[in-house]
C-alpha positions as a printed NumPy array, in Angstrom:
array([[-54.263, 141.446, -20.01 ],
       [-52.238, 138.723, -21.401],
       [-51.031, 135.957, -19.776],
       [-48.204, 133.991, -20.44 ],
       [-47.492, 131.395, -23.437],
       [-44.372, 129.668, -22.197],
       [-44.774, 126.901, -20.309],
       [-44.689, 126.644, -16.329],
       [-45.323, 124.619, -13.327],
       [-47.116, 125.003, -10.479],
       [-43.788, 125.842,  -8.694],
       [-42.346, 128.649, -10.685],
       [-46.141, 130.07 , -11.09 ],
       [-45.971, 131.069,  -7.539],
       [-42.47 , 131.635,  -7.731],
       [-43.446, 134.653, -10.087],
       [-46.866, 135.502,  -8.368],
       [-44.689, 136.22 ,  -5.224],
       [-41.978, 138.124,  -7.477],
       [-44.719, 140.344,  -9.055],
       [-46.277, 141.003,  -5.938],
       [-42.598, 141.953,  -4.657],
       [-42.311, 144.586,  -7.355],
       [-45.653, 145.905,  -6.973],
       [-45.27 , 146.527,  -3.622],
       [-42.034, 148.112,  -4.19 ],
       [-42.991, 150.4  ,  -6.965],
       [-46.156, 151.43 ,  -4.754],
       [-43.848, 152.709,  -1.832],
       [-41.662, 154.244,  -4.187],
       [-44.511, 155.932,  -6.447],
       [-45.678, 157.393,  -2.671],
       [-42.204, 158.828,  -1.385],
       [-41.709, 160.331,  -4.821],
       [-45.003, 161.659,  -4.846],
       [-44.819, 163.114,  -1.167],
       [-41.471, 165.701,  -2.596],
       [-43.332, 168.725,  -3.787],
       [-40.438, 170.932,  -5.717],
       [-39.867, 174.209,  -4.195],
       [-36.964, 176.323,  -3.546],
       [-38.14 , 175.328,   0.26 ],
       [-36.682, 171.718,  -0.583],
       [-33.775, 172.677,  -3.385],
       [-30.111, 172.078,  -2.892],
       [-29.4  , 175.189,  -4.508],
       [-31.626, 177.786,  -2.766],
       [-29.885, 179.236,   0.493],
       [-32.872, 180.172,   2.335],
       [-33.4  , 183.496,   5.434],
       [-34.596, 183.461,   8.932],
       [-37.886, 185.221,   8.891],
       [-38.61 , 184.43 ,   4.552],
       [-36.536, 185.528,   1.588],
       [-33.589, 183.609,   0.419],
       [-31.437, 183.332,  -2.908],
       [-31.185, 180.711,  -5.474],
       [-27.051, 179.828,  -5.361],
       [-27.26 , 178.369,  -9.087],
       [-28.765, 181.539, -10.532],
       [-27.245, 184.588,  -7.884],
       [-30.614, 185.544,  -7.048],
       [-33.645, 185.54 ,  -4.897],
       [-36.328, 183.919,  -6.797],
       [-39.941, 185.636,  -7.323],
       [-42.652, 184.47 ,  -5.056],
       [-44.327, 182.563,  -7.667],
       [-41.131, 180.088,  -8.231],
       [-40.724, 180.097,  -4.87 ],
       [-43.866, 177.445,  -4.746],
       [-43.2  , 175.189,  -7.117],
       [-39.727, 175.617,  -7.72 ],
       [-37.966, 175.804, -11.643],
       [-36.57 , 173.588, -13.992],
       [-33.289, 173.001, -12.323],
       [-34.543, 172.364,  -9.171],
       [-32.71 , 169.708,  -7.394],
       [-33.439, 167.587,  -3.953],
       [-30.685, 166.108,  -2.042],
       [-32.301, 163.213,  -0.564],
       [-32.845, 164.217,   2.258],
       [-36.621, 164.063,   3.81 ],
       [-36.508, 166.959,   5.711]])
């Protein structure tokens, strides 16, 4: 780890500590809600799902196979939405 070369006082030291620890904190909770979506066609905007299983993908006119289903493809899509 480097540290820094400019010069500093005690003051804006903290000042950036604080600011640091700010970001850390921030990129933590955000690392942890991004890593709590797990991409399916459960949780894609594009899949119109069935009562009772089944469902069909509305970006590709299909029902995708049971193997997608899980994990979802490459243009799967959340809306935001945590539920």
């Amino acid at each position: 780890m480097t540290t820094s070369t400019y010069p500093m006082n005690k003051a804006q030291l903290v000042e950036r500590r604080n600011l640091a620890k700010l970001a850390m904190e921030l990129a933590q909770k955000q690392y942890l809600e991004l890593t709590a979506i797990g991409p399916s066609c459960a949780n894609c905007e594009n899949f119109i799902g069935r009562r009772g299983g089944g469902g069909k993908c509305s970006k590709w006119d299909a029902e995708p196979p049971d193997d997608v289903k899980e994990v979802g493809c490459d243009e799967w899509s959340h809306d935001g939405i945590p539920f």
